[in-house]
C-alpha positions as CSV (number, residue, x, y, z in Angstrom):
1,X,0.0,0.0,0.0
2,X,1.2,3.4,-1.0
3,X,1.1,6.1,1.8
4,X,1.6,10.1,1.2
5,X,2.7,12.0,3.9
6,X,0.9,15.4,2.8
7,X,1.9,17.4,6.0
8,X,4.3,20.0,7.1
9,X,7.0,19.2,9.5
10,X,6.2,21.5,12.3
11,X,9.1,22.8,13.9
12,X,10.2,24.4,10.0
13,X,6.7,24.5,8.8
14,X,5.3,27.8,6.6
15,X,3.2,29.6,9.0
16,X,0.5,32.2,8.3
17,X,1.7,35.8,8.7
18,X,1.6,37.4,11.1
19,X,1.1,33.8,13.2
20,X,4.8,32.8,16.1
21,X,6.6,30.1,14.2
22,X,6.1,26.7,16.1
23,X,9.0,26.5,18.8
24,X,10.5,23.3,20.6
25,X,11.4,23.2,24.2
26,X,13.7,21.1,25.7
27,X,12.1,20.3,28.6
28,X,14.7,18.1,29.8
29,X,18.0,16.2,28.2
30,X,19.7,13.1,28.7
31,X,22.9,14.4,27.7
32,X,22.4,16.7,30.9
33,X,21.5,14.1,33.4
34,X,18.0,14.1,33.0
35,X,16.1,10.5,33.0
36,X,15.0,11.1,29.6
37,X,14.2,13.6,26.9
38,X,11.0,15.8,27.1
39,X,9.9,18.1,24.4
40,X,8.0,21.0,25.2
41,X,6.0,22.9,22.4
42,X,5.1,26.3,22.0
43,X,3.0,27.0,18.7
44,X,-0.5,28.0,17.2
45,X,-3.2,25.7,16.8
46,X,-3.3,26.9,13.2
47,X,0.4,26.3,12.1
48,X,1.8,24.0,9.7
49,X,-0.7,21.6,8.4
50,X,-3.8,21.9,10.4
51,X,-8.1,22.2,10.2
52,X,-10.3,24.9,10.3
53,X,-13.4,24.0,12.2
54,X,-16.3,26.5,12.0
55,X,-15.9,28.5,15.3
56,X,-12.8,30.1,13.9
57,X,-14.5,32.5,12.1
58,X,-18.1,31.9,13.8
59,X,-19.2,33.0,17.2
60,X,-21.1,29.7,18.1
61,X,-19.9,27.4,15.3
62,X,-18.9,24.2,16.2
63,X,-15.4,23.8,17.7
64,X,-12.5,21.6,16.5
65,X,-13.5,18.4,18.9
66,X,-17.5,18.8,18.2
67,X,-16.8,18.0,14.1
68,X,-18.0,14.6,13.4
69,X,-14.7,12.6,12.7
70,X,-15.9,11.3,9.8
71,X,-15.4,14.6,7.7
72,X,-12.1,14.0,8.2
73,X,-11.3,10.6,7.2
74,X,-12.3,8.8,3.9
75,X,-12.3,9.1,0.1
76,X,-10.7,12.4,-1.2
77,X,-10.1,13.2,-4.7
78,X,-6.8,15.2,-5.5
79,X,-7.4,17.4,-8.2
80,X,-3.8,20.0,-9.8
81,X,-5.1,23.6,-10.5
82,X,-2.8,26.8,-10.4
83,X,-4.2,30.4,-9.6
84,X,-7.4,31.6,-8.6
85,X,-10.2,28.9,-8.4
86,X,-13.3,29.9,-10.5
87,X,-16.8,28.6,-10.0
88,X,-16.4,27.1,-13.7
89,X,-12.8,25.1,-12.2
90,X,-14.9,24.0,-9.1
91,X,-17.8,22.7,-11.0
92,X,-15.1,21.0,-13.0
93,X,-13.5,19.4,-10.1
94,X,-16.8,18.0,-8.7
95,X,-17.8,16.6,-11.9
96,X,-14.3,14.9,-11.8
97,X,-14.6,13.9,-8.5
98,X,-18.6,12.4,-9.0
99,X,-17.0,10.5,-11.9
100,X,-14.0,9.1,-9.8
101,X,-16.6,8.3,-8.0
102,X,-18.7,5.3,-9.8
103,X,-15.2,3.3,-9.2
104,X,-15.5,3.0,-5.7
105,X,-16.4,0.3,-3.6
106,X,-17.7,2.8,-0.7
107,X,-22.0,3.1,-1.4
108,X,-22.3,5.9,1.2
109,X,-19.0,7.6,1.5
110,X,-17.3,9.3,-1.7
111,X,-14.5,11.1,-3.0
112,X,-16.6,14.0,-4.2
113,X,-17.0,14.9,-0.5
114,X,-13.5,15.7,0.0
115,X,-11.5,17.7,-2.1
116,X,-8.3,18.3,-2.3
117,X,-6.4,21.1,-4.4
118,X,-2.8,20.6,-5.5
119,X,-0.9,23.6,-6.7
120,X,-0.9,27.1,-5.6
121,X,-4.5,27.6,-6.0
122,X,-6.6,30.4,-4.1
123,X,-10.0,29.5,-3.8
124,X,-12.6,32.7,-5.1
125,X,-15.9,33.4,-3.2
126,X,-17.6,32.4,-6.6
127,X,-15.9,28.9,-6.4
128,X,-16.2,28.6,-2.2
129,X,-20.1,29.0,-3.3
130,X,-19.8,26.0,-5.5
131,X,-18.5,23.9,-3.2
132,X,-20.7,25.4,0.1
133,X,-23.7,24.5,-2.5
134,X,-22.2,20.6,-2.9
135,X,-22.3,20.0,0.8
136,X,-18.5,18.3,0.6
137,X,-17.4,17.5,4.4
138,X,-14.0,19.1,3.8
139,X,-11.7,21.3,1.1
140,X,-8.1,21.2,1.1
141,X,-5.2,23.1,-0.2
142,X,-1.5,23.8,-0.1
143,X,-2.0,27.5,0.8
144,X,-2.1,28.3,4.5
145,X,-5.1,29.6,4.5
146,X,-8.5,29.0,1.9
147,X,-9.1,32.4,-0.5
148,X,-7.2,35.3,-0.7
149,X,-4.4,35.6,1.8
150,X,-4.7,39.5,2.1
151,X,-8.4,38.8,2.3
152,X,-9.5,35.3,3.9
153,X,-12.2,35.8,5.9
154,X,-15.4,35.7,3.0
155,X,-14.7,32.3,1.5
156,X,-14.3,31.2,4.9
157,X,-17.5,32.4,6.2
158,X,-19.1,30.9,3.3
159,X,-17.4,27.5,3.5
160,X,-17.6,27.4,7.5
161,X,-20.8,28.3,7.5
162,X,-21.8,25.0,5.6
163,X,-19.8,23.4,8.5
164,X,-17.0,22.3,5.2
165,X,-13.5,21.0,7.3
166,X,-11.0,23.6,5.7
167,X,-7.6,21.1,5.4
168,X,-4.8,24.0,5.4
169,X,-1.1,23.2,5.1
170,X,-1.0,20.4,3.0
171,X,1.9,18.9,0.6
172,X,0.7,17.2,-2.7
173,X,3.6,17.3,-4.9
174,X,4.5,14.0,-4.7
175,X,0.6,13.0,-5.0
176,X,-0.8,12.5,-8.9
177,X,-4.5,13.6,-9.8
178,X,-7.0,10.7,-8.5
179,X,-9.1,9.3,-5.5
180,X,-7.2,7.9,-2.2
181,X,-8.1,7.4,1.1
182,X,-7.4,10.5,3.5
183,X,-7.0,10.4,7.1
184,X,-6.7,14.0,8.6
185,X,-8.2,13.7,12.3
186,X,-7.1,16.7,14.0
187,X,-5.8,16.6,17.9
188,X,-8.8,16.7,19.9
189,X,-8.4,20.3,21.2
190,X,-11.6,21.1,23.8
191,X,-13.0,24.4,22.4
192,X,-10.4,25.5,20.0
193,X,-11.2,26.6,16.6
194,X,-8.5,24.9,15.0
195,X,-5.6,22.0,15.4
196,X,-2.6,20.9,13.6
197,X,-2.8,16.9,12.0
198,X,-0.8,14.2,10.3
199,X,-2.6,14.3,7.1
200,X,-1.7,11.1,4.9
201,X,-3.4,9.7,1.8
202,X,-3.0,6.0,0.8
203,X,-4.1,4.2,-2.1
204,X,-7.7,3.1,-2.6
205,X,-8.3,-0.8,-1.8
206,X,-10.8,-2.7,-3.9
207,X,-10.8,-6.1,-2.1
């Protein structure tokens, strides 16, 4: 079985500006006398690859450990697009997706639900309505943030609002166009609107 690591290490990961790079602590050493090694870690809950849940932009949306876990884990189809994301390239990239779709072996769960962006892609509010309107469980994309970085807050309203799991931070250069399985659970972080996760894709099983 193929597996893609599609996440950021943290300590050097790209961070969102204005956001404190992640920091290690050593807590304590070996090499000092301690009776073992302890890392201590200083970062935001948005850094390196992470999820959005809906409360980061919502007063009262759902937090990071109220989002069903199933949004975040299942069939996802990785689809290469470069610049600004119109609704014409998302309706393009659904009807890819619903066609990768007939292929699986998964009645209730498809990779039309998840959708993944490779490339340096920034999503439009025209394209965010696309997707909001398809009722996918989660978007993600390389960027650090969905939409325009100067500007990120619409498309996120829009997306959040349809409770859509917003998968920041990824790494898909190493991934071709097609359907895997994706397992992004975030940490389980009470009340947060965010949290960073070990987001990997593996190859679809048919038996």
């Amino acid at each position: 079985m193929k597996i893609y690591d599609i996440s950021q290490e943290v300590f050097n990961c790209t961070v969102f500006p204005g956001d404190p790079q992640p920091e290690r602590i050593l807590m304590q050493r070996i090499e000092n006398g301690d009776i073992c090694n302890l890392t201590g870690i200083n970062m935001c809950a948005h850094n390196g690859t992470h999820v959005d849940a809906p409360y980061h932009f919502i007063d009262g949306g759902k937090t990071i450990d109220e989002v069903d876990l199933g949004r975040f884990i299942g069939p996802a189809f990785v689809a290469e697009h470069n610049g600004t994301v119109t609704a014409e390239d998302a309706k393009r990239i659904i009807c890819m997706a619903k066609e990768a779709d007939k292929d699986l072996p998964f009645p209730d769960d498809k990779a039309s639900c998840r959708i993944l962006v490779k490339g340096k892609a920034v999503v439009s509010e025209e394209a965010a309505r696309v997707f909001a309107d398809e009722n996918i469980k989660l978007f993600g994309n390389e960027s650090q943030t969905v939409g325009p970085e100067d500007a990120p807050r619409a498309v996120h309203l829009i997306m959040l609002s349809k409770e859509i799991v917003l998968l920041e931070g990824i790494r898909l250069q190493a991934v071709p166009e097609g359907v895997y399985m994706l397992n992004a659970a975030p940490i389980n972080l009470g009340g947060a609107d965010g949290a960073p996760c070990r987001a990997i894709l593996t190859d679809i099983c048919t038996y």
